[in-house]
C-alpha positions in Angstrom: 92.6 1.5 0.6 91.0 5.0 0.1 92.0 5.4 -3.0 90.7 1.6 -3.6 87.3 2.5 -2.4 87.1 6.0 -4.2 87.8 4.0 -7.1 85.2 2.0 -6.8 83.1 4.7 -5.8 83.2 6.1 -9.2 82.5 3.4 -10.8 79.8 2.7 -9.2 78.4 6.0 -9.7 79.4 5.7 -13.6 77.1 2.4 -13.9 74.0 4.3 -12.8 74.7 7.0 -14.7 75.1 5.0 -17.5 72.4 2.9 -17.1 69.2 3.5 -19.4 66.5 5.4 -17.7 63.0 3.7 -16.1 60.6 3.4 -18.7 57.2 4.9 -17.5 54.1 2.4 -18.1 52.3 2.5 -20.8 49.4 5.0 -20.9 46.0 3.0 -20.0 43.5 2.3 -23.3 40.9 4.4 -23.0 37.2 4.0 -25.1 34.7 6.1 -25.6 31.4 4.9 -26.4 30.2 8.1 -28.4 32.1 11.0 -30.0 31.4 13.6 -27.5 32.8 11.7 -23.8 35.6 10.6 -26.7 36.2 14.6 -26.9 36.0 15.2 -23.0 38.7 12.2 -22.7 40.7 13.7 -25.4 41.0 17.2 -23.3 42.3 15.6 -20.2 44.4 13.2 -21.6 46.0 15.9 -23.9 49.6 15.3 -24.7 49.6 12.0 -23.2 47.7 9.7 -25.0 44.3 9.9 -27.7 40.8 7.8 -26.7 39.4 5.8 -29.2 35.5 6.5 -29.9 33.6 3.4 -30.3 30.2 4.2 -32.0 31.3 5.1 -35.7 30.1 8.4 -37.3 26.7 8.3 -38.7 25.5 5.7 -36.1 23.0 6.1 -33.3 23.6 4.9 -29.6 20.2 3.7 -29.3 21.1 0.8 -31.7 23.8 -0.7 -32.9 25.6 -3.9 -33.5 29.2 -4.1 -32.4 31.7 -5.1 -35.3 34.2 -7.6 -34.8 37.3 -5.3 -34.6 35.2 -2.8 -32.1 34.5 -5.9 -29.8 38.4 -6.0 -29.5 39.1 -3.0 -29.7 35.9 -3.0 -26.4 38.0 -5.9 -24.9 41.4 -4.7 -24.7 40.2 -1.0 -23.0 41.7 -0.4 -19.1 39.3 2.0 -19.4 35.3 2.4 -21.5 33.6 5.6 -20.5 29.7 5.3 -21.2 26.8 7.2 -20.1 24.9 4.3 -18.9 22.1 1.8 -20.3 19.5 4.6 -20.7 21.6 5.5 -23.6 23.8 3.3 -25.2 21.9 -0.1 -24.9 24.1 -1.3 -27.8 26.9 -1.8 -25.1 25.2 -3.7 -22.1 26.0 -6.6 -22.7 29.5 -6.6 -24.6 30.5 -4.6 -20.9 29.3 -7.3 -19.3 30.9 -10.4 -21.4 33.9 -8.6 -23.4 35.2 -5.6 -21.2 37.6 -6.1 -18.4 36.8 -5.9 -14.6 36.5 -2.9 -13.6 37.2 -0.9 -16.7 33.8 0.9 -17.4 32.7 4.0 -15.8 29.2 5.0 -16.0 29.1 8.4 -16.1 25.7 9.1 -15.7 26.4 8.0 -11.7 28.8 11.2 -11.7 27.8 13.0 -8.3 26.7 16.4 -9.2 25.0 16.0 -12.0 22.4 18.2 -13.4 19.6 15.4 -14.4 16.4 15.9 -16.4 13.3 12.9 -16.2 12.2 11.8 -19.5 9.7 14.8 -21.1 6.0 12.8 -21.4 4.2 12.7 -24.9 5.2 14.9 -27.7 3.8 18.2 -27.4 4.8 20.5 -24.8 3.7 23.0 -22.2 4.4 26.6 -22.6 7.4 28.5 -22.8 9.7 28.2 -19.4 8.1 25.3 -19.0 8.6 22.5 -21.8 6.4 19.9 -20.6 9.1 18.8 -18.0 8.0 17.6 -14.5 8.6 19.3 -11.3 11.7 19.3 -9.6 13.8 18.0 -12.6 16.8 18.4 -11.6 16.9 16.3 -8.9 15.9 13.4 -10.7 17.9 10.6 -8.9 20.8 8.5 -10.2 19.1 5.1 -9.2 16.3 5.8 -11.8 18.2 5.5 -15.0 15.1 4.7 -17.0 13.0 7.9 -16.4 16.2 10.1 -16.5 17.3 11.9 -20.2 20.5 10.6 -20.9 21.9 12.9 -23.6 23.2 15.2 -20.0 26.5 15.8 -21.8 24.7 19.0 -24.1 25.1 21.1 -21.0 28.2 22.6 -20.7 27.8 22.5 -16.5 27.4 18.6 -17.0 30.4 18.6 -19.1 33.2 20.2 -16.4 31.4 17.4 -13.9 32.2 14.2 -16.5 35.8 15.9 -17.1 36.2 15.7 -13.3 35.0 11.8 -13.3 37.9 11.3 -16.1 40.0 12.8 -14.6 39.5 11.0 -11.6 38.8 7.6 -13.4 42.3 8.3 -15.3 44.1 9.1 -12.1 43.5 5.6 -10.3 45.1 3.5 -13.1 47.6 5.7 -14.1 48.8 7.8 -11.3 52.3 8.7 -12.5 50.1 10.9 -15.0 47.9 12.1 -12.0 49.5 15.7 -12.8 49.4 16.1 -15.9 45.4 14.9 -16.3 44.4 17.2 -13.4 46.2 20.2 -15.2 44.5 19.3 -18.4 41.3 19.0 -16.4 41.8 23.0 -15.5 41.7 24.2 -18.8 39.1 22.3 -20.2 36.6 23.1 -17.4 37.7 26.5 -18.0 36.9 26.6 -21.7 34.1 25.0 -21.0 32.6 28.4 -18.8 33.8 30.0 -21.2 31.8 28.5 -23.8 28.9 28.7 -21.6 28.7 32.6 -21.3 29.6 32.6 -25.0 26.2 29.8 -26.0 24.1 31.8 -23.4 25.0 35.1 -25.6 24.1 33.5 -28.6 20.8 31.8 -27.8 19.4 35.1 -25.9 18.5 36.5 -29.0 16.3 33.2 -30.3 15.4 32.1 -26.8 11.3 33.4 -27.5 10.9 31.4 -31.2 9.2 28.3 -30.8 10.1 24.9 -33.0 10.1 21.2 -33.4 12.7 18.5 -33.3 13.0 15.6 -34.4 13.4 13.2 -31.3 13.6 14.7 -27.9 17.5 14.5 -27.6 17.8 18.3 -26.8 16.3 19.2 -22.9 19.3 19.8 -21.3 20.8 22.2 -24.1 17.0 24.1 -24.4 16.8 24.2 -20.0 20.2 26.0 -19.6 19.5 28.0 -22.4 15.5 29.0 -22.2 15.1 27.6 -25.8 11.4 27.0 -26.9 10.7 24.0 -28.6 7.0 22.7 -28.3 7.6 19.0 -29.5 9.0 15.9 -30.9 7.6 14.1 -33.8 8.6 11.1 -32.2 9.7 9.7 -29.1 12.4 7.5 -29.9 14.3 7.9 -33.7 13.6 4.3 -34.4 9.6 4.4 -33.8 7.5 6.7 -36.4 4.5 8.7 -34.9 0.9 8.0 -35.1 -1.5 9.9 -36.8 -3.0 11.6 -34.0 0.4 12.8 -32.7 1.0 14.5 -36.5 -2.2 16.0 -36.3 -1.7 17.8 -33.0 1.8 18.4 -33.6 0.4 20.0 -36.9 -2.0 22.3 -35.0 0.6 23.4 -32.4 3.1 24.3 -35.3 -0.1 26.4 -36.7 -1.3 28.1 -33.3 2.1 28.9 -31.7 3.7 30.2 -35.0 6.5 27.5 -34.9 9.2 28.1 -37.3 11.7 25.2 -37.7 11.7 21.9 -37.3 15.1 19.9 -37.0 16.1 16.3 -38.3 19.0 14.8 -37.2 22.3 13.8 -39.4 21.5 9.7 -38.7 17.6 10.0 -39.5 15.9 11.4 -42.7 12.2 11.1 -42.0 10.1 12.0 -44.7 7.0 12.7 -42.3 9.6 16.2 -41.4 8.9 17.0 -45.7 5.9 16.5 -45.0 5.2 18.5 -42.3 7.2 21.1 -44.0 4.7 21.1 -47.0 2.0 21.5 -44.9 2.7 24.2 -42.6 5.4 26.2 -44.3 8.4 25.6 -41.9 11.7 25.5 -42.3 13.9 22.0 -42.0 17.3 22.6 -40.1 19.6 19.8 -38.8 20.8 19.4 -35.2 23.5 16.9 -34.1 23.4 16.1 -30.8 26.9 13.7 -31.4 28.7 15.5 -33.1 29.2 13.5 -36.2 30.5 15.9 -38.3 33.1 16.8 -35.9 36.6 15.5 -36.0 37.8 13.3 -33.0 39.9 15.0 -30.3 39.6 18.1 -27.5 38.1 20.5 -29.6 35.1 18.0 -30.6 32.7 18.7 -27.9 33.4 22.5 -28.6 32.8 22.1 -31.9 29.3 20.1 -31.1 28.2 23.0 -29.1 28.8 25.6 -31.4 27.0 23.7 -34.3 24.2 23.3 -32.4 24.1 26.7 -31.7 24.7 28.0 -35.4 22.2 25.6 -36.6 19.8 26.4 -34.1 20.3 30.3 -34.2 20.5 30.6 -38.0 17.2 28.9 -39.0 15.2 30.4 -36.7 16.4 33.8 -36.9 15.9 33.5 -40.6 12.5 34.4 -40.0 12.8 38.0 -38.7 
């Protein structure tokens, strides 16, 4: 009788070894509206599994028109990170009609945020100042139409949406817990890094005043001192009125401005002209990240762009 059950001991014991191993679940579908959350994802979910970045290069958050094949690609996500309505109004409704339950994360409701209210007008108050109301950073969460959305160009609010990720990632896909958190390390780590490394760079342009396009930029220019003294306009899709020009004209003139930067999306011609009357330079900032090629190095490369295209035209003027 021993030997019986020995015998069927073994046997046993050959059936699970020979039995195929549990297949883990499928990693969840994760969207990202614009390239540089898409990026952030990227970084955590390294090795597992790649985001897919809605908003197509060239394309601007503040409108667009999902495609067919986006809308499913929008539908069939366990997971959309946004920053929130302030930003990507293009996606509003589709979250509301297309996406799953429970699948978006707005990422502007991080908790510990750095947040910035909406700069009034278009000219600007003097250096360490930047027309910016008191107490900015503790602009509330509930107040998502006087906040600046574009919170991802400081790399402090960068580590705090890698932590939502993670976290976001975590709950549907908790065999993979491990692994995100550990990729969640080292990106907040490069991303300190790159902080002393952009706070290098800009000290030595941090006193040279200039213009931008649309006023996508406070959170880069507050961590940074920069010194920019206006926007030709407020939003990209609504042109500036004649007076605006005119004083933005005479505050290029009295502070000695000397760049102004357009964006990769927009090509107004009032920056030509403004460049024929006043002699400055035209540079090109991207606050997306167009140019840069989807996956965890993105946002890195974003920041340093920025940085070379800010740096090099205006210390091209001595």
């Amino acid at each position: 009788m021993r030997s019986l059950s020995q015998a069927f001991s073994v046997l046993a014991l050959a059936a699970v070894l020979a039995a195929p191993p549990a297949q883990a679940a499928e990693p969840p579908r994760v969207v990202a509206s614009i390239a540089p959350l898409g990026s952030l994802a990227a970084a955590v979910m390294r090795g597992v599994a790649e985001p897919t970045v809605l908003l197509p290069a060239g394309a601007s958050p503040h409108a667009y028109a999902l495609r067919p094949s986006e809308a499913r690609t929008l539908a069939s996500a366990d997971l959309v990170l946004w920053i929130g309505e302030a930003l990507e109004t293009f996606l509003e409704e589709p979250l509301a009609t297309l996406a799953r339950p429970d699948a978006a994360v707005e990422l502007m409701e991080a908790d510990g945020l750095i947040l910035h209210p909406n700069r009034a007008g278009g000219i600007w108050g003097a250096h360490h100042d930047h027309g910016h109301a008191p107490g900015a950073a503790g602009a509330h969460h509930d107040d998502h139409g006087k906040i600046d959305a574009h919170l991802w160009l400081d790399p402090r609010n960068a580590a705090i949406l890698v932590d939502r990720i993670t976290d976001a990632l975590s709950t549907r896909d908790p065999e993979r817990a491990a692994a995100y958190r550990a990729n969640a390390v080292s990106a907040k780590q490069a991303l300190n890094d790159l902080d002393i490394e952009l706070a290098a760079t800009f000290a030595e342009v941090g006193d040279r005043p200039y213009v931008v396009f649309h006023d996508a930029y406070q959170y880069l220019e507050q961590r940074y001192n920069l010194f920019p003294i206006g926007a030709v306009t407020v939003g990209p899709e609504r042109g500036p009125g004649a007076q605006r020009l005119s004083r933005l004209r005479d505050e290029i003139a009295s502070r000695g401005a000397a760049c102004a930067f357009r964006e990769p999306q927009f090509t107004p011609k009032i920056l030509e002209s403004l460049a024929a009357d006043t002699s400055i330079r035209i540079g090109v900032l991207d606050p997306l990240g167009v140019e840069a090629k989807p996956g965890p190095d993105g946002y890195f490369k974003l920041m340093r762009a920025l940085a070379a295209s800010l740096t090099g035209c205006l210390a091209a003027g001595g």
